[in-house]
Backbone as a ProteinNet text record, in pm:
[ID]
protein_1_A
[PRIMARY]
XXXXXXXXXXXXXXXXXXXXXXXXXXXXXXXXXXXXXXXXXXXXXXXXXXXXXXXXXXXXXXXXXXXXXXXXXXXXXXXXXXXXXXXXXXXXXXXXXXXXXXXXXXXXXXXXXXXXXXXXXXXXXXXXXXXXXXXXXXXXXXXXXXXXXXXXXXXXXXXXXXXXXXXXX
[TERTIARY]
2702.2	2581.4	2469.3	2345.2	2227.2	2144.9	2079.1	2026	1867.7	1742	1665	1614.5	1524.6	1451.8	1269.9	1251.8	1118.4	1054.3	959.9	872.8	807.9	858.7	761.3	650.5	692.8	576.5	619.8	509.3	527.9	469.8	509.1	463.5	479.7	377.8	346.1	315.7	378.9	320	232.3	96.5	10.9	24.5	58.3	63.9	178.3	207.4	354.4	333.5	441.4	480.4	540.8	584.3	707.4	793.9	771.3	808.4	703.2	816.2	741.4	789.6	686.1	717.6	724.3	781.2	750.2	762.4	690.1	679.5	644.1	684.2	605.7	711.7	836	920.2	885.4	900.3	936	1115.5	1101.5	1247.6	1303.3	1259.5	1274.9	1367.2	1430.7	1514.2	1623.9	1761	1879.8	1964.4	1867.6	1891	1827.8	1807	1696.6	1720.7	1661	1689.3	1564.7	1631.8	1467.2	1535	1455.6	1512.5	1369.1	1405.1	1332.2	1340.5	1262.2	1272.5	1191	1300.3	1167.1	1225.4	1172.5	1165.8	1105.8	1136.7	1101.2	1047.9	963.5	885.9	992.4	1052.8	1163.9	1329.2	1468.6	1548.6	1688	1591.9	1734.5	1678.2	1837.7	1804.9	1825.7	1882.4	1915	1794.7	1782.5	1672	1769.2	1739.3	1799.6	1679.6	1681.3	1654.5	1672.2	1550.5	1559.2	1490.6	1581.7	1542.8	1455.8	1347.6	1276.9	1221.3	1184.1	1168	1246.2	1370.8	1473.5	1596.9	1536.2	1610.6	1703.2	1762.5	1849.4	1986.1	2086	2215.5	2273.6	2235.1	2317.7	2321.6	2313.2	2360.9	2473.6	2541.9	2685.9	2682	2749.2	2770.8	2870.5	2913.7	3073.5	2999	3046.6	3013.9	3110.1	3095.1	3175.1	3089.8	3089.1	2996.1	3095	3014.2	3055.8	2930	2992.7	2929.5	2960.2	3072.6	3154	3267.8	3275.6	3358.3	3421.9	3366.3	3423.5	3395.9	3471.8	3456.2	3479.9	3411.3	3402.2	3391.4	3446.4	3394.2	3343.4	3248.6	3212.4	3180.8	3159.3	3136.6	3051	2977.7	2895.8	2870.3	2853.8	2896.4	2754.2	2710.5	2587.9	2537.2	2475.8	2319.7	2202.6	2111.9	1974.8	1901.2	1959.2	1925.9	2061.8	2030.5	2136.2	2051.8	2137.7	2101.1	2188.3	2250	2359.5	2297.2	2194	2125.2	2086.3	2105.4	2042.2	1904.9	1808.4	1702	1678.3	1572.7	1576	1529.7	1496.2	1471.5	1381.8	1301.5	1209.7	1317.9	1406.1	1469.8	1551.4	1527.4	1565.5	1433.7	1508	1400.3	1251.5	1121.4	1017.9	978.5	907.8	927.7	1029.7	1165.2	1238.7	1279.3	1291.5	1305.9	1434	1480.1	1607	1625.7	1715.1	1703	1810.6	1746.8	1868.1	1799.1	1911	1902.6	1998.8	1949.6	1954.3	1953.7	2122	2144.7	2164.3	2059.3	2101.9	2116.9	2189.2	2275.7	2235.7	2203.6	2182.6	2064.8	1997.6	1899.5	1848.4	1819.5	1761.6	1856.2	1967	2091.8	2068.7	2037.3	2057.1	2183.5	2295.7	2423.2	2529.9	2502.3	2589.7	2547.5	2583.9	2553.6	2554.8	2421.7	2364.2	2423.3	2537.2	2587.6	2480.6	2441.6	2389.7	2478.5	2449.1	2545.2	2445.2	2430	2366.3	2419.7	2363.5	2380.9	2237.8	2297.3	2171.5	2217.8	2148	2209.2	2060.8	2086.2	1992.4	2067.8	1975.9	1999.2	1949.4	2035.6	2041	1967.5	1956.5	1970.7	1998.9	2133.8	2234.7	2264.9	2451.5	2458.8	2512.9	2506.4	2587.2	2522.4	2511.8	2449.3	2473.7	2464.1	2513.7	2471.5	2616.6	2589.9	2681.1	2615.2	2650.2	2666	2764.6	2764.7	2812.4	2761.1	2720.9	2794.7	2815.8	2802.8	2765.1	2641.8	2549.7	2567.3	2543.9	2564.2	2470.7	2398.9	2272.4	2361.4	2392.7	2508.6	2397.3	2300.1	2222.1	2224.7	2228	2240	2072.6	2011.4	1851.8	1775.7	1738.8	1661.1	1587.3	1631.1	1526.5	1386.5	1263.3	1147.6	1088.5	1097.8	1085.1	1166.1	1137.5	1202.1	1147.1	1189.8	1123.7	1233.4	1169.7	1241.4	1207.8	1336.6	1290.8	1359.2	1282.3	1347.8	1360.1	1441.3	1476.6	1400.9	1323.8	1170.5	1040	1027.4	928	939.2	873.3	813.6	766.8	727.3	636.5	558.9	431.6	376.9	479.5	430.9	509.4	608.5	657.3	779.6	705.4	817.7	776.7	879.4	844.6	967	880	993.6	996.2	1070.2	984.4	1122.3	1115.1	1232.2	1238.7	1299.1	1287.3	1360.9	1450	1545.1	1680.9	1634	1683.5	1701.9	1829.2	1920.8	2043.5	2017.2	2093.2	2071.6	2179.2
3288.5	3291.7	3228.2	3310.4	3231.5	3180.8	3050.4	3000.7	2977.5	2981.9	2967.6	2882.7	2814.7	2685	2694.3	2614.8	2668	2510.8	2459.7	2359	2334.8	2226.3	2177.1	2118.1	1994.8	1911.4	1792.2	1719.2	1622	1509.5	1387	1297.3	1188.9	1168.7	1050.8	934.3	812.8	692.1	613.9	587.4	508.8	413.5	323.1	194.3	166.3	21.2	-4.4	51.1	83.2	109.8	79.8	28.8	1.6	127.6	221.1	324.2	473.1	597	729.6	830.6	903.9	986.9	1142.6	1219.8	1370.2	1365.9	1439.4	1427.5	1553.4	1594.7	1746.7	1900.7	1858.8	1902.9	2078	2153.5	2307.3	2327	2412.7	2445.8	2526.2	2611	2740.5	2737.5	2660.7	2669	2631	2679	2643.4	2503.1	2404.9	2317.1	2231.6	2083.9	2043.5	1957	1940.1	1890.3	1790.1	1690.7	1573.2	1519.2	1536.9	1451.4	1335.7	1304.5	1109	1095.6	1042.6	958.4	828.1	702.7	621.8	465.7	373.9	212.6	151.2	5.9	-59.6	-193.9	-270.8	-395	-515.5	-495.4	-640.8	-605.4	-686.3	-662.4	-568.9	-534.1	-516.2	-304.3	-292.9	-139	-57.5	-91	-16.7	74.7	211.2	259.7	336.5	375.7	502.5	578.8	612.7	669.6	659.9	729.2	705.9	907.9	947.2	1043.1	1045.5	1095.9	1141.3	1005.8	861.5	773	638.6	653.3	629.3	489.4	390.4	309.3	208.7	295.7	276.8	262.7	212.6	173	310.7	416.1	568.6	607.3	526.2	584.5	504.1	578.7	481.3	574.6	496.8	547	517.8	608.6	600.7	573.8	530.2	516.8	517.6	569.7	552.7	540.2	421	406.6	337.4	322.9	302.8	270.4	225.1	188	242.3	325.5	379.2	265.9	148.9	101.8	20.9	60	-40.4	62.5	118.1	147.2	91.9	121.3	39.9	120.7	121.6	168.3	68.3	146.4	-0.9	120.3	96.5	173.4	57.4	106.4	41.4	178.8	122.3	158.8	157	199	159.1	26.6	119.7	65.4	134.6	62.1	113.2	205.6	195.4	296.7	305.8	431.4	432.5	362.3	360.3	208.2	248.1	332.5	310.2	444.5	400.8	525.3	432.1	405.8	370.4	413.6	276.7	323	222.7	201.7	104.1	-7.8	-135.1	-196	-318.4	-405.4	-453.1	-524.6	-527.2	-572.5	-485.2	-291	-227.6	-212.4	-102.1	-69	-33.9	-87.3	-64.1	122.3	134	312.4	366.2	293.4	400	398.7	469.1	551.8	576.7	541.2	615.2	779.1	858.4	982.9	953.7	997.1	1092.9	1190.2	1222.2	1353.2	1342.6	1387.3	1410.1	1514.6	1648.6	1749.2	1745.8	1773.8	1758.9	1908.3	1927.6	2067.8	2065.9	2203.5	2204.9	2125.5	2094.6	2020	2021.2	2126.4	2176.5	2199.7	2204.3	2246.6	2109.5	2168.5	2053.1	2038.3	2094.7	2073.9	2007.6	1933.4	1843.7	1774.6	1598.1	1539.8	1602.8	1524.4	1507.1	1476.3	1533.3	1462.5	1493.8	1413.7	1378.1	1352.4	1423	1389.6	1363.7	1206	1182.1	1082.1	1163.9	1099.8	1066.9	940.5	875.2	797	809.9	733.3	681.1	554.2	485.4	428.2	407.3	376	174.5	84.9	-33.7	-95.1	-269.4	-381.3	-393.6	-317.9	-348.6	-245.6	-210.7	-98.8	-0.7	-35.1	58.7	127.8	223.4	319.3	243.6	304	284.1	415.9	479.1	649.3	552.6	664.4	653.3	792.1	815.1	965.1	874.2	918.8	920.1	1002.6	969.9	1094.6	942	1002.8	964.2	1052.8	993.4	1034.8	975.9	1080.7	1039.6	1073.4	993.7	1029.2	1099	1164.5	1195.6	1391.9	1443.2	1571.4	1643.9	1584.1	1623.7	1677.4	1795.7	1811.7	1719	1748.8	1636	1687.8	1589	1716.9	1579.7	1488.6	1354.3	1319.3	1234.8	1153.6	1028.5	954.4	806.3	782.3	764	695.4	555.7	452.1	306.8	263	205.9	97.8	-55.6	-127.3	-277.2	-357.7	-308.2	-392	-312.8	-229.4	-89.3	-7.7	69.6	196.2	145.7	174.2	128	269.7	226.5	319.9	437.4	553	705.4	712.5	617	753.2	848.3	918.1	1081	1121.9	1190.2	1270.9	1418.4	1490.7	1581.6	1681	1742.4	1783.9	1976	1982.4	2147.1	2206.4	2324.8	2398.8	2503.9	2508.3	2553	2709.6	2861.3	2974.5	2961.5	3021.4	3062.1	3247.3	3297.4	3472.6	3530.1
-444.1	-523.4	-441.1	-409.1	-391.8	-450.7	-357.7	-484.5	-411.1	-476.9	-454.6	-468.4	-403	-375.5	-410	-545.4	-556.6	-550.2	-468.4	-457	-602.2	-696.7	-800.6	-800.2	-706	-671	-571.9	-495.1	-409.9	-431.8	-366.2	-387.3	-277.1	-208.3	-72.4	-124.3	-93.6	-146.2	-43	-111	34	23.3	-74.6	-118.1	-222.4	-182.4	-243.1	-399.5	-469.1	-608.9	-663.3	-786.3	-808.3	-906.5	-889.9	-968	-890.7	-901.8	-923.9	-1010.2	-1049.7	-1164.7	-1157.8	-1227.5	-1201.7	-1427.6	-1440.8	-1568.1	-1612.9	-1779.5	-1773.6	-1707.6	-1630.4	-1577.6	-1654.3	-1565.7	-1589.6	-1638.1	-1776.3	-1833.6	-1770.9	-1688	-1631.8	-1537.9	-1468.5	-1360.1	-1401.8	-1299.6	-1362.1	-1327.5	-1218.5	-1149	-1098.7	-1086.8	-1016.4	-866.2	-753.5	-676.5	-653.5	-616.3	-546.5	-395.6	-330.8	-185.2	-139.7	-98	-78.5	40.3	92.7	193.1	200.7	184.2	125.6	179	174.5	234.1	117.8	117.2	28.1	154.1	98.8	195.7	155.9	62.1	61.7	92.7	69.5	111.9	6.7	-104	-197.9	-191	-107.4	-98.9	-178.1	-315.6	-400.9	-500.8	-551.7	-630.8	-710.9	-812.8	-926.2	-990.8	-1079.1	-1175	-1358.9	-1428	-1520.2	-1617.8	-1728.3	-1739.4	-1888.1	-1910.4	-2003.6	-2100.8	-1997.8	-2013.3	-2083.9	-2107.1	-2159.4	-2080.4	-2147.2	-2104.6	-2184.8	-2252	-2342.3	-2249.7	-2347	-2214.3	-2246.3	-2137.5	-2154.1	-1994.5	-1915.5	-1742.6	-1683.2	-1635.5	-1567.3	-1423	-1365.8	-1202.1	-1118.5	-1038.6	-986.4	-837.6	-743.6	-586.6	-539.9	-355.2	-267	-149	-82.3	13.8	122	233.5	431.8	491.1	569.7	701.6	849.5	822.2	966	1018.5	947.3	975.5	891.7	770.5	607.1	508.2	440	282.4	153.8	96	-37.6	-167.9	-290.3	-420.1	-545.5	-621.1	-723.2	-886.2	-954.7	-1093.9	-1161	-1257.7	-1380.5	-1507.7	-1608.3	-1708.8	-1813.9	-1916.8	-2023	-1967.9	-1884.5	-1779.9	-1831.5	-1784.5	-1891.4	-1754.3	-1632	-1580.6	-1436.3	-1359.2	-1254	-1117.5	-1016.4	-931.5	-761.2	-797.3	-685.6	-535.1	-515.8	-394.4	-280.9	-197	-106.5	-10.1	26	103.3	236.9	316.7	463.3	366.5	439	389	505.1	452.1	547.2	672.9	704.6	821.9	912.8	871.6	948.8	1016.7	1132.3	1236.3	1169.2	1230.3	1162.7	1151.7	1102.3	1037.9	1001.5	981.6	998.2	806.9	758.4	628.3	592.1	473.2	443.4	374.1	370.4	285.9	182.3	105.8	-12.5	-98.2	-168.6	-238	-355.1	-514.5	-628.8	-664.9	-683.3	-733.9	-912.3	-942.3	-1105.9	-1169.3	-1183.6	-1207	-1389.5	-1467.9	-1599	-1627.6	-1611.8	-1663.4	-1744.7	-1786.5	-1937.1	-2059.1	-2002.1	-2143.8	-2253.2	-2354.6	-2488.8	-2558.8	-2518.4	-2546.2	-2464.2	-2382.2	-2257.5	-2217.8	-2151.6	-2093.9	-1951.4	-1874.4	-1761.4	-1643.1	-1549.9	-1433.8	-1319.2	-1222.6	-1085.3	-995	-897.1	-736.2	-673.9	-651.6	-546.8	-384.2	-315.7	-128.8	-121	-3.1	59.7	156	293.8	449.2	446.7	567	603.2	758.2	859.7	924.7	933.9	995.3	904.2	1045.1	1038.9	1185.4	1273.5	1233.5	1338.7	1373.8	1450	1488.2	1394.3	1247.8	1166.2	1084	1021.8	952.5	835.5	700.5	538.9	509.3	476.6	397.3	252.2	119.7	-37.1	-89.8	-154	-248.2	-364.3	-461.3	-582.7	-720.3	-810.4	-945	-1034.8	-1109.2	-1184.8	-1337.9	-1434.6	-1575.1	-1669.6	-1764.6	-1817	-1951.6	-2059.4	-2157.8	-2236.8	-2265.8	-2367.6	-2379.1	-2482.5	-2489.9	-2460.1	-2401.2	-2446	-2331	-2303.3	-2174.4	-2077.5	-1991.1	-1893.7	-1880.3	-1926	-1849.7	-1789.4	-1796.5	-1710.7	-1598.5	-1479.8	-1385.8	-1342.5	-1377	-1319.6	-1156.8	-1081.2	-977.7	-974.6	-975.8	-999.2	-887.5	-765.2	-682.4	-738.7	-681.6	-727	-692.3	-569.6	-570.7	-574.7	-441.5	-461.1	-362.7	-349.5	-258.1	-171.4	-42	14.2	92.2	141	206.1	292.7	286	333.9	306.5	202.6	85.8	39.4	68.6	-14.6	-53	-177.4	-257.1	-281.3	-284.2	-331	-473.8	-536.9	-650.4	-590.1	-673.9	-617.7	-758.9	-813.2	-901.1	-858.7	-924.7	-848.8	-924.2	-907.5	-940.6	-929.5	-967.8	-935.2	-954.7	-820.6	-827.5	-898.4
[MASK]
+++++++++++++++++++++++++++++++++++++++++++++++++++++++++++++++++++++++++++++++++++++++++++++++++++++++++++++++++++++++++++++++++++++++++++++++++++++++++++++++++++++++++

């Protein structure tokens, strides 16, 4: 099956934030994707998400994360939002940016909870990377037409995200 990739909207940050939004979301697609690339100016690399402004305890999250030379797993449960994505942080290399990416599959169905697969690498201080894959769960039956992206401290200048709407052919 192909799938098509339609540009919703973008978003460059010039100045720190502590939050970004896509709001207003199009019903029309069968999928949504966001990819990031983003740094925060302090040391806690963690960011998630929040859907249709909702911070009620309805997101839990499974992880499996590395370094290339340690793995680790962790879970949380009725969280008022998800948390487990990684980004750089002010003591990696200067410019350098972390990526990830947020497949949210169904998005619009009002009859099922919300699963997210999300990955995100960063290159770290030292000599080791930090890659994360993800499955994220929004327990609520209700269309998404909101996205809050929430880092644990903020954004900083030239994150950018992107959202995309999925077609399926």
């Amino acid at each position: 099956m192909a799938l098509t990739y339609v540009a919703l909207s973008k978003v460059t940050v010039s100045s720190n934030v502590s939050s970004i939004q896509f709001a207003s979301i199009s019903q029309e697609y069968s999928d949504l994707v966001l990819k990031i690339s983003s740094r925060t100016s302090l040391t806690s690399r963690n960011y998630g998400f929040r859907f249709n402004g909702s911070s009620s305890l309805v997101y839990s999250d499974w992880l499996l994360y590395g370094t290339g030379t340690t793995t680790a797993t962790a879970s949380r449960s009725n969280q008022n939002a998800t948390d487990y994505t990684y980004q750089n942080v002010n003591t990696d290399p200067t410019n350098s940016f972390g990526y990830g990416e947020f497949y949210i599959p169904n998005y619009a169905a009002t009859t099922s909870t919300k699963c997210v697969i999300a990955d995100s690498a960063v290159g770290t201080s030292n000599s080791n990377g930090l890659i994360a894959h993800s499955a994220q769960n929004f327990a609520s039956t209700a269309a998404i037409t909101q996205i809050d992206l929430i880092p644990s401290s903020d954004f900083t200048s030239g994150t950018q995200v992107w959202l995309y709407g999925i077609k399926r052919a």
